[in-house]
N, C-alpha and C positions, 0 to 999 in steps of 0.2 A: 149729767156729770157735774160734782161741784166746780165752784171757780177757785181757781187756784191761785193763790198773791205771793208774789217773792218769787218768782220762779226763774231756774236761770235763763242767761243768756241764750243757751245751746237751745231753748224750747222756743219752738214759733207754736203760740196758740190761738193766733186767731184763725178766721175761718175761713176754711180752705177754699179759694175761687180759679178756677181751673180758665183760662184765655179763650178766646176763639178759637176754634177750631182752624189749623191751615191749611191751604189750597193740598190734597194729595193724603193729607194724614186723618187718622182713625177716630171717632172719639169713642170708648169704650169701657166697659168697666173690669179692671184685674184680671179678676178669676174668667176673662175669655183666651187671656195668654199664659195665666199660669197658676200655680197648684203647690197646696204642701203636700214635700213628699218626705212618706214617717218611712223610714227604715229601724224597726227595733230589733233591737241584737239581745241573746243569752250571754250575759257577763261569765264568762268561766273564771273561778277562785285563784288559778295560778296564773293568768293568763294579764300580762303588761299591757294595757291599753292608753293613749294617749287623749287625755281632754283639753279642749279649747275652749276661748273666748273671743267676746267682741270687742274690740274699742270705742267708746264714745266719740263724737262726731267722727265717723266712716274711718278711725287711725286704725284700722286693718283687725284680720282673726289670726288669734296666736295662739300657741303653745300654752297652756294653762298648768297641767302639772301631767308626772305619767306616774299611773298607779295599776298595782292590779286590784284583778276584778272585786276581790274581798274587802279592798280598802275601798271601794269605793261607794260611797253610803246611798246613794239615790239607785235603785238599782235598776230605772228606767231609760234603758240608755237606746240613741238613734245614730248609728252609723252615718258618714256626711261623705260624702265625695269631694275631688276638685271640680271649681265652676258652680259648685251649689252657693243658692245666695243663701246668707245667713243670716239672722238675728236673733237678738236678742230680746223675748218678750218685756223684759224687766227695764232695757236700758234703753230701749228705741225712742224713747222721747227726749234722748240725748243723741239720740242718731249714732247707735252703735249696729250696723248691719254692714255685712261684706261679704265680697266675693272668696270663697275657700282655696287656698293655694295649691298647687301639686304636692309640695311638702306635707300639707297635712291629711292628706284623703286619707279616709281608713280612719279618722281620728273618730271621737266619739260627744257625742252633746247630753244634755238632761230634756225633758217635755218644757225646758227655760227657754230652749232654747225651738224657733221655727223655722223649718229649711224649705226653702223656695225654689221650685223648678220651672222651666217653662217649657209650655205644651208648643210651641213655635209663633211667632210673629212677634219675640219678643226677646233682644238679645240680652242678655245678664249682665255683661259689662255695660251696655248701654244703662241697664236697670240701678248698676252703682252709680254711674252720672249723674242718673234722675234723681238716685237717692239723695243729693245735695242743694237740690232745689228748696226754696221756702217750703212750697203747693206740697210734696211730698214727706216733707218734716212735718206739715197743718195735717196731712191725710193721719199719720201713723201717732202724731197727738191725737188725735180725734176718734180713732181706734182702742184706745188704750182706755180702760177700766179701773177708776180708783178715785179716792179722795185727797190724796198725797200723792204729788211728783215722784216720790221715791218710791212707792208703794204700786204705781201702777200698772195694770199687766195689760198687754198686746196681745188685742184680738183680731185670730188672722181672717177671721169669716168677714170680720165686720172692714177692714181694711180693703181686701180681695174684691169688696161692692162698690167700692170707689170709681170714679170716672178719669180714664187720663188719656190726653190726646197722644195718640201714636203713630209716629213717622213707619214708614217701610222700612222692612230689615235690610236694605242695601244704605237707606240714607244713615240708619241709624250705624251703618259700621263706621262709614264716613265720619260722624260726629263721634265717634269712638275713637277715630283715628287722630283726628284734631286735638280731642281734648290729651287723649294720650300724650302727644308729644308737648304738650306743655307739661303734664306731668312728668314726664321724664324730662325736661330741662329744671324744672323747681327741684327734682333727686337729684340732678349735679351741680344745682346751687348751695343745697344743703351741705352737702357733700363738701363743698370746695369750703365753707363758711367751719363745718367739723374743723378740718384738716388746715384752715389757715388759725385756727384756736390751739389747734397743738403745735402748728407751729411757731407760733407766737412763746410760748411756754418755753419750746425745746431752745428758741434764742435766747430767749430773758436770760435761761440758765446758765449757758457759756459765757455769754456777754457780760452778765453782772456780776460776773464771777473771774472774770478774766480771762478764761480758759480759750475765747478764741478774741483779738485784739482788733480794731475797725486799724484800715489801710495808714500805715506806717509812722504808729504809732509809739512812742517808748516809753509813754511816762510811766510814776510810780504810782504803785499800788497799795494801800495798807486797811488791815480791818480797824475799822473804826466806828463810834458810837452814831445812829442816827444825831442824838443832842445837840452832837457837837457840828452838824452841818448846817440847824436848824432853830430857829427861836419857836417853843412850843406855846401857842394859846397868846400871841403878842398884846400886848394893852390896845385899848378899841383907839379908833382912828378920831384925830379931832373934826368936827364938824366941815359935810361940805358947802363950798361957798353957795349955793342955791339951796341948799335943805336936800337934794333930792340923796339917795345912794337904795342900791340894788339891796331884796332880800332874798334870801335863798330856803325853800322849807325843805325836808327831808326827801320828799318825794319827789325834787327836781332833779336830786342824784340817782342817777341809772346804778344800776348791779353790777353793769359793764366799766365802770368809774366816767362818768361822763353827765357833765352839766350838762342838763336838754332843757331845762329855760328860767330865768329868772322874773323878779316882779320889782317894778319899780316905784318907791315911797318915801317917806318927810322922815330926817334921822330921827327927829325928837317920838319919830312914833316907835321907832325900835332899839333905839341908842340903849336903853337898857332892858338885861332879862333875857337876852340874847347873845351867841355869840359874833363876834366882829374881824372882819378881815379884807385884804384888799388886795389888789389888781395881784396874779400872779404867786398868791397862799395856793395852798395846798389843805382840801379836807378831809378829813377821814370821818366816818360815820363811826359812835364809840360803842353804842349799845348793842345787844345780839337783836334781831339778828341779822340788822343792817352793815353791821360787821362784817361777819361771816363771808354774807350774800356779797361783798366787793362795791361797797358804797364809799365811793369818794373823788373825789375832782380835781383839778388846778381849775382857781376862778381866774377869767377877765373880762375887757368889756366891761366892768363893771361902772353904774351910774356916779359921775366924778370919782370913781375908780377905789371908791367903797362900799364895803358889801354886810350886812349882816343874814344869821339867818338860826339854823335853830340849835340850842344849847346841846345837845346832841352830838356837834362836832367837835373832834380837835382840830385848833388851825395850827398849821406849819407854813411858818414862812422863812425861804434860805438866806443865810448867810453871804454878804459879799463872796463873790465867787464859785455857788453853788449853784447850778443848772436847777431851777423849780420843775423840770419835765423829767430830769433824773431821779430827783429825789421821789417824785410823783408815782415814777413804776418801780420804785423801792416799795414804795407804799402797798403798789398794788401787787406785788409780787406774789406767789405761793405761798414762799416764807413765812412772808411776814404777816398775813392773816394766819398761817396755820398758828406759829407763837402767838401772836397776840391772842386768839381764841383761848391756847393753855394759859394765859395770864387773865383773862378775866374776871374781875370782882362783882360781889354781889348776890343777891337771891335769885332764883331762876324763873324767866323773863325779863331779870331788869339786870342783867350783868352786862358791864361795861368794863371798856379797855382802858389801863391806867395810865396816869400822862407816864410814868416811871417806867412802866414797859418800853414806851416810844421813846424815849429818852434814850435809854439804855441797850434800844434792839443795834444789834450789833454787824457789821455785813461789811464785802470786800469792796474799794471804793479805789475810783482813778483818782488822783488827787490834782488831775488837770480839768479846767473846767471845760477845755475845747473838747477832750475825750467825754465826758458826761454830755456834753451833747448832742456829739454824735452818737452814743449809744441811745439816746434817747429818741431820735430823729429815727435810725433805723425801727424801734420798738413801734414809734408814730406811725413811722408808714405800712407796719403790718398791721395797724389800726386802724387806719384808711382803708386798707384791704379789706381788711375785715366788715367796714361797715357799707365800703361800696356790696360787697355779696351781697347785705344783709338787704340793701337797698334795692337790689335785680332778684332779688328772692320775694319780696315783698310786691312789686314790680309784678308780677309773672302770676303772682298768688290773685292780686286784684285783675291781670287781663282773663287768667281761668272764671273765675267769676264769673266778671262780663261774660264770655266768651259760653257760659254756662246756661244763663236766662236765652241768649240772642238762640244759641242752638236746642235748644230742648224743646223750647216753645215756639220753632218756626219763627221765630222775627227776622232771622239770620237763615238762609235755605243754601242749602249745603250743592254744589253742581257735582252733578252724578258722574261726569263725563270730563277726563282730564289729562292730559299728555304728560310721560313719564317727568319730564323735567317742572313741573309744577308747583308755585311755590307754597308754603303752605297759608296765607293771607289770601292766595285768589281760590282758595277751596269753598270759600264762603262768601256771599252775595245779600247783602241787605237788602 
């Protein structure tokens, strides 16, 4: 097989070395637990049938399109049940194979696709766990026939000759059980991380609009022009007393509008050719499609409390009186990227947001600076929220991991034997 350069991430290619063997478990090759099994079906011309696919790295089989039979051009089709494992000959070097759902039994594949059964001593859900191992990504690289990553096809004979040490179908339910409930705690991190984004969205709305007022408030309200809160693009800062001040490049601005890290340097090295701002600006990313994507920040912390970084930004810095964290989720609002997007100049890839646009964007405003900051405060702390999930979903993603190597390959031996109250950390014994 040639050697392949540039390949992505999703590809482990080197060569596959299989552990010792552990105390109780099997070492064995495939095809003594399991088998493709072909079910080819007669496409009948009026007759609605449902096709699937796989998702690269193991993100599940789904629903691909439904067509009948006439429309459908390959006319080699193989019936698939629920529980059948699945793959994908074409994309498995991206680690596109999965377990078939009850929703989709009955659906239907191309000769693309190879369906795997097992003859016993080998559980299928267990078999999706293994499938995210290195050893198991190295096997189904190594199986695969072609000169191009995109190009190449999965062979099941050759794969099926493999050697993989195999725990007993009791331990392997166990370590099915295990890794389960981590996966179901990462679907209700998600889940909470979904639903604190829309909630996040459904308050912006009210709240920056007036329509529901933070606790016992009265002041007034009036639409009024971003400009007028705000100095656009301020004249760069006079030198700091040590030389030093922060830069910031494009890439330290999150999508989420959040500075994740700056660098620190002599002004005379950026003072010009660059944009310039300080402690407590506000940036917005101007070009597409860092725009779009919700590129923008409030800087601080910054080194002697001046910052530059790339011409790319507009800075906004408030006015006496104007909350910087108000004005900040003006910025980041729905609005105001959807408008700014229809005002964009320029040829396509290099269109940019006009300083006149931001000037002029127009929106409903408490004209008390205490109320702007508590609308702002409340906005923050559904951003804490949100980033705390973001952080126990991350959290949970790296202990499955762990938790993936230590069980599959016996480092971690799983106790057979357990009292109903059991917690789920004494299941396993290193």
């Amino acid at each position: 097989m040639a050697k392949i350069n540039g390949m992505p991430t999703s590809i482990r290619a080197g060569i596959p070395k299989l552990p010792e063997t552990p105390v109780g478990w099997k070492r064995e090759k495939l095809n003594k637990y399991l088998f493709e099994i072909k079910r080819p079906i007669s496409l009948e011309p009026a007759r609605l049938y449902r096709l699937v696919t796989v998702k690269r790295s193991r993100g599940g089989v789904e629903e691909r399109s439904c067509l009948l039979g006439r429309e459908i051009k390959t006319p080699s089709q193989f019936l698939i049940e629920a529980g059948d494992f699945l793959i994908s000959k074409r994309q498995i070097v991206h680690g596109a194979c999965g377990i078939v759902p009850v929703n989709l039994a009955g659906s239907v594949v191309s000769n693309e696709y190879a369906v795997i059964g097992t003859k016993g001593g080998i559980d299928l859900i267990f078999l999706q766990y293994l499938s995210e191992s290195m050893y198991f990504q190295q096997t189904c690289f190594h199986s695969s026939i072609g000169v191009h990553v995109e190009k190449m096809i999965f062979n099941v004979d050759r794969w099926l000759n493999w050697h993989f040490n195999i725990p007993p179908l009791p331990e392997q339910k166990e370590i099915v059980d295990i890794l389960s409930s981590w996966n179901e705690a990462i679907k209700v991190v998600s889940k909470l991380i979904i639903s604190s984004k829309d909630q996040k969205k459904s308050l912006m709305h009210v709240l920056m609009s007036g329509i529901k007022r933070t606790g016992g408030l009265s002041t007034k309200w009036k639409t009024i022009k971003l400009g007028d809160l705000v100095i656009i693009n301020p004249t760069r800062p006079s030198i700091s007393n040590d030389g030093k001040v922060s830069f910031v490049p494009m890439d330290a601005v999150s999508e989420d509008a959040k500075l994740t890290y700056v660098l620190e340097t002599e002004y005379g090295e950026v003072s010009k050719g660059f944009s310039s701002f300080m402690n407590n600006d506000i940036l917005i990313a101007k070009i597409t499609p860092c725009f779009e994507n919700g590129k923008g920040a409030v800087v601080s912390n910054l080194s002697n409390g001046i910052g530059f970084g790339s011409t790319e930004f507009h800075v906004l810095r408030p006015k006496k009186g104007v909350s910087a964290r108000f004005v900040y989720h003006v910025t980041n609002s729905h609005e105001f990227r959807l408008r700014g997007k229809a005002n964009m100049q320029g040829s396509a890839g290099q269109k940019r947001v006009p300083t006149d646009f931001i000037r002029r964007f127009k929106f409903s405003c408490p004209l008390s600076y205490d109320e702007q900051s508590r609308i702002a405060t409340i906005i923050d702390n559904l951003d804490l929220q949100y980033e705390n999930y973001k952080a126990q979903y991350k959290l949970l993603i790296a202990q499955k991991k762990y938790l993936l190597q230590q069980l599959l390959f016996g480092k971690w031996r799983v106790k057979m034997v357990k009292p109903a109250s059991v917690s789920l950390c004494s299941k396993v014994q290193p």
